[in-house]
RODODREN-312672 format. One line per 2 residues: number of its first residue (from 0); their letters; for each residue z, y, x of C-alpha. Coordinates in steps of 0.1 Angstrom, whole numbers, plus 2048, in hexadecimal, padded with zeros to 3 digits. Each point is the difference from the previous one (the first is absolute). Layout:
<sites>
NUM) a) Z/Y/X ~ ... .
</sites>
This chain:
<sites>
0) xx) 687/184/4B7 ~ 802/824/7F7 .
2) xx) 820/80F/7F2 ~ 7F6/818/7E9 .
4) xx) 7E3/7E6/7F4 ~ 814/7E4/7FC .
6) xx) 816/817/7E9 ~ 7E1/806/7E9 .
8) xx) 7F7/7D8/7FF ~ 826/7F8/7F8 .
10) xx) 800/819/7E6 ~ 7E1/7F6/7F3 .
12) xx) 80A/7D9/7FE ~ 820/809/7EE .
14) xx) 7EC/816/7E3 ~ 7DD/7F2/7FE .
16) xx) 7F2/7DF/7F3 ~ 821/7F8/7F2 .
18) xx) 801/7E1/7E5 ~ 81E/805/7EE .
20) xx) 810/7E0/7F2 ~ 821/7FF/7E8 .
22) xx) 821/7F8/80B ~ 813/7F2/7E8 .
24) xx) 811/7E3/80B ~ 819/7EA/7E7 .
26) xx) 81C/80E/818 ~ 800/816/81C .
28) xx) 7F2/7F1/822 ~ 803/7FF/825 .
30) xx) 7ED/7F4/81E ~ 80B/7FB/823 .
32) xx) 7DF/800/81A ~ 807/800/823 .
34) xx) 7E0/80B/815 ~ 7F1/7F5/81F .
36) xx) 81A/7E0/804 ~ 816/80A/81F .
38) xx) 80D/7DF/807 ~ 820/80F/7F2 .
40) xx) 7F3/809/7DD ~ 804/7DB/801 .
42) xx) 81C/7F0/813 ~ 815/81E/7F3 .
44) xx) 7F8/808/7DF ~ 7F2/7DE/7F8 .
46) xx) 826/7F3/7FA ~ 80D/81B/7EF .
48) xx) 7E0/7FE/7E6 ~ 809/7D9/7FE .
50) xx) 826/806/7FB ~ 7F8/813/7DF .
52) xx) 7DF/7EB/7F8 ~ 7E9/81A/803 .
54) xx) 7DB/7FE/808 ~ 7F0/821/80F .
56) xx) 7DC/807/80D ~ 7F8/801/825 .
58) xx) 7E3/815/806 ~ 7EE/7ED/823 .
60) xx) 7E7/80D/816 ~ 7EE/7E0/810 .
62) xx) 7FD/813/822 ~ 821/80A/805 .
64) xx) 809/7D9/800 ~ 814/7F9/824 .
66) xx) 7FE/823/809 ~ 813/822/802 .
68) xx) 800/81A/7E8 ~ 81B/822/804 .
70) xx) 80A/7E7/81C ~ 80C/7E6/7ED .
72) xx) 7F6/7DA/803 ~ 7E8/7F7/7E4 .
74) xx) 7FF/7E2/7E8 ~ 7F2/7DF/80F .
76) xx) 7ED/7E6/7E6 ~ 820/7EF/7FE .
78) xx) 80F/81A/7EF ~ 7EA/80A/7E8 .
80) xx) 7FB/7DA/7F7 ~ 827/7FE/7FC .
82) xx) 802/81F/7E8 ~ 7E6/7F4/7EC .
84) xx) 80E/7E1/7FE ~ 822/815/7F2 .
86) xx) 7E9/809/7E2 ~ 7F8/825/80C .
88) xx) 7E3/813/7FE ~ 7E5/805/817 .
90) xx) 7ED/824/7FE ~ 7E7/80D/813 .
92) xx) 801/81A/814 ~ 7E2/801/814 .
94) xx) 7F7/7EC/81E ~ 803/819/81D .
96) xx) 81A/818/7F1 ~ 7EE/81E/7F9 .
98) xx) 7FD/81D/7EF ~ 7E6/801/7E1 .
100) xx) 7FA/820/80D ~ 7EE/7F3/81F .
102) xx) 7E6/7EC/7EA ~ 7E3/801/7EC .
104) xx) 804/7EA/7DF ~ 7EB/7E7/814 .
106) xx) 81A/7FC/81C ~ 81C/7FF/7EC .
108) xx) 7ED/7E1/7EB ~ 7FD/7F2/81F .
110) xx) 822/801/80D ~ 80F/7F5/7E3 .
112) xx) 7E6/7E0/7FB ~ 809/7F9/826 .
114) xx) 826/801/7FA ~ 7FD/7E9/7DD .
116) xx) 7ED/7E5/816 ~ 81A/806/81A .
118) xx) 81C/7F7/7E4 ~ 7E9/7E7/7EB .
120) xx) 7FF/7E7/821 ~ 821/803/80C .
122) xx) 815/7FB/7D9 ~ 7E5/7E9/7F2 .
124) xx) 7E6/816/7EF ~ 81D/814/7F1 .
126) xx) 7EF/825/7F1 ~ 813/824/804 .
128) xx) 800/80C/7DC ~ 812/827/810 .
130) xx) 7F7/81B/818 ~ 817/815/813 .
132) xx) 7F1/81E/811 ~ 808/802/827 .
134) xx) 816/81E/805 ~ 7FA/807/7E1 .
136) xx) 7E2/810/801 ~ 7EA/800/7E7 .
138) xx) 7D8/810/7FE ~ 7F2/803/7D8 .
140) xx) 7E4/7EA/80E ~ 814/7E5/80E .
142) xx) 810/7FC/7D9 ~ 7DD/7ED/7F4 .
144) xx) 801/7E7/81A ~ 825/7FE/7FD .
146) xx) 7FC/7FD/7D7 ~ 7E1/7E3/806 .
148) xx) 817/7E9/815 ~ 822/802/7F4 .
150) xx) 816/808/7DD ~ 812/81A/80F .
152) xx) 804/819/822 ~ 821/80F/80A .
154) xx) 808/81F/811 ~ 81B/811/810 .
156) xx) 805/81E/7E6 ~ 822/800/7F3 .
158) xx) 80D/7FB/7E2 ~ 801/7E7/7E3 .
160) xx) 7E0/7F3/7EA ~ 805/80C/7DC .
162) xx) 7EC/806/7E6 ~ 7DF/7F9/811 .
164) xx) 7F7/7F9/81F ~ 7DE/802/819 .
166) xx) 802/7DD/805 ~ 7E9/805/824 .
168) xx) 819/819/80B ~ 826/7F2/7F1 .
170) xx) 81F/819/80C ~ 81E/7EE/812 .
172) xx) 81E/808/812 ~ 804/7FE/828 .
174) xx) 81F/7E1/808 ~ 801/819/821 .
176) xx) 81B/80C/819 ~ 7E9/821/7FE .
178) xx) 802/800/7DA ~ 819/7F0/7F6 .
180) xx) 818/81C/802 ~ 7ED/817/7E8 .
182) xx) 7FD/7E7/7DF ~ 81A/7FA/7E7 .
184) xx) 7F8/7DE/7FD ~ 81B/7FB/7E3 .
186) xx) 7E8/81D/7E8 ~ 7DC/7F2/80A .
188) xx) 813/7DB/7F6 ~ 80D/812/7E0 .
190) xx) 7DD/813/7F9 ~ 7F2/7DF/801 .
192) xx) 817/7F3/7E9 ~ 7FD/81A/7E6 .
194) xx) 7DD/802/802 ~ 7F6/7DC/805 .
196) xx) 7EE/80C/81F ~ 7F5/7F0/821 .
198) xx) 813/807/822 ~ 7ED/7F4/81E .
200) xx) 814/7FE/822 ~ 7ED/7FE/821 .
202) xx) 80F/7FA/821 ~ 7FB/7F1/825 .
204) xx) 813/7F3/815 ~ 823/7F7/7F8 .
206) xx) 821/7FF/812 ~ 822/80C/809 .
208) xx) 7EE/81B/819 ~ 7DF/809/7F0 .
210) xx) 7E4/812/805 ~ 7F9/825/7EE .
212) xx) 7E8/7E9/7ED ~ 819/7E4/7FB .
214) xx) 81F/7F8/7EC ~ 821/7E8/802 .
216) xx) 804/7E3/7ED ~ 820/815/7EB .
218) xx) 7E6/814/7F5 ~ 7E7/7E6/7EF .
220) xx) 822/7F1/7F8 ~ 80C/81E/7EB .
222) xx) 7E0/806/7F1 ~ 7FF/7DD/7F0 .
224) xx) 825/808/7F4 ~ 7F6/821/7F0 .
226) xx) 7E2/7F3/7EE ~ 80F/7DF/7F5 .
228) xx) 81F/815/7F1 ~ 7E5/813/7EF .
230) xx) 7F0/7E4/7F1 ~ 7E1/807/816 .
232) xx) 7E7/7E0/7FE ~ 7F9/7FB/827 .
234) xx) 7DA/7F5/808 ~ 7E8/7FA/81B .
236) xx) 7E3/81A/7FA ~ 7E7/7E7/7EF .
238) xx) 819/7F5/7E7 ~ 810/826/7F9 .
240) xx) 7D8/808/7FB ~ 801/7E5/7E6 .
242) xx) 81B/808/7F0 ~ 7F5/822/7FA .
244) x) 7D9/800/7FB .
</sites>
């Protein structure tokens, strides 16, 4: 991957082929999506999601299953059985865990018809209906496959969905030690509030001692806190793309 080019591709997937769809929820929204599945994004956020019965959307990458990724143990089967069994969402989030920058529209279709069998035969034929973009990066090409196979894509450009939204391409916030820091989490939960608007929260791995890409289970806590004091309507993906389209 070249720098400067991948630049141009990101750029271009942000402002080209963009299908705008309203966002006009009853109520503002929000959507907690934890990508990759850690083992952690699991066992650690898992009970802090059940303690205020809340369903979120794990984004799972079939070949990451019993492996590392950023050096962290991976899910197994038995835990992305046992979260689907919770009632969360599954999304897809390509097989391998790759950029869409690194593939024609033809590999990417492959990859993410190899990961949906990979789900389908381990949680009974169940069928990804959302699309995160690994590391968030996103090619204009890869938003026709991505629009084909699934109701929605998210990104990783911050800030809430109002007004309208490119569906392919859906802003969020980073649930990050490295972020963290710089959002107001208590004015993106009030924008949208005030603007029944969509606020999408990604994160990784979860614990007391996280990674840059990771948060602690306070902060998912305090996030639910803020957005149920503000009346938010808390959804998986799927369902917060219901409620608004």
């Amino acid at each position: 991957m070249h720098p400067y080019i991948d630049k141009m591709r990101r750029r271009a997937g942000r402002y080209l082929d963009v299908r705008k769809t309203p966002v006009r929820p009853a109520r503002g929204v929000l959507s907690l999506t934890f990508d990759d599945i850690p083992v952690s994004a699991w066992t650690e956020a898992g009970p802090v999601l059940a303690q205020h019965d809340v369903k979120a959307t794990y984004y799972v990458c079939g070949g990451l299953s019993g492996g590392r990724n950023l050096d962290l143990p991976q899910f197994e089967t038995e835990h992305l059985q046992a979260i689907h069994a919770a009632g969360h969402e599954i999304g897809c989030h390509t097989y391998e865990h790759v950029s869409t920058l690194t593939l024609s529209p033809a590999e990417l279709d492959a990859s993410l018809a190899r990961n949906a069998a990979w789900v389908a035969e381990r949680l009974d034929g169940y069928r990804m209906q959302t699309f995160a973009y690994p590391l968030g990066d996103c090619g204009f090409l890869s938003k026709t496959v991505v629009d084909r196979r699934f109701l929605c894509g998210r990104g990783v450009r911050d800030g809430v969905n109002i007004g309208r939204a490119d569906r392919n391409l859906l802003q969020a916030i980073g649930m990050e030690r490295r972020r963290l820091p710089g959002y107001d989490l208590e004015k993106l939960v009030e924008d949208a509030a005030a603007n029944r608007g969509w606020l999408i929260a990604y994160g990784h791995d979860v614990s007391d001692a996280p990674t840059a890409y990771g948060c602690r289970p306070e902060d998912i806590d305090r996030l639910i806190r803020l957005a149920r004091a503000a009346d938010l309507d808390i959804q998986p993906v799927a369902a917060a793309w219901r409620l608004i389209a």
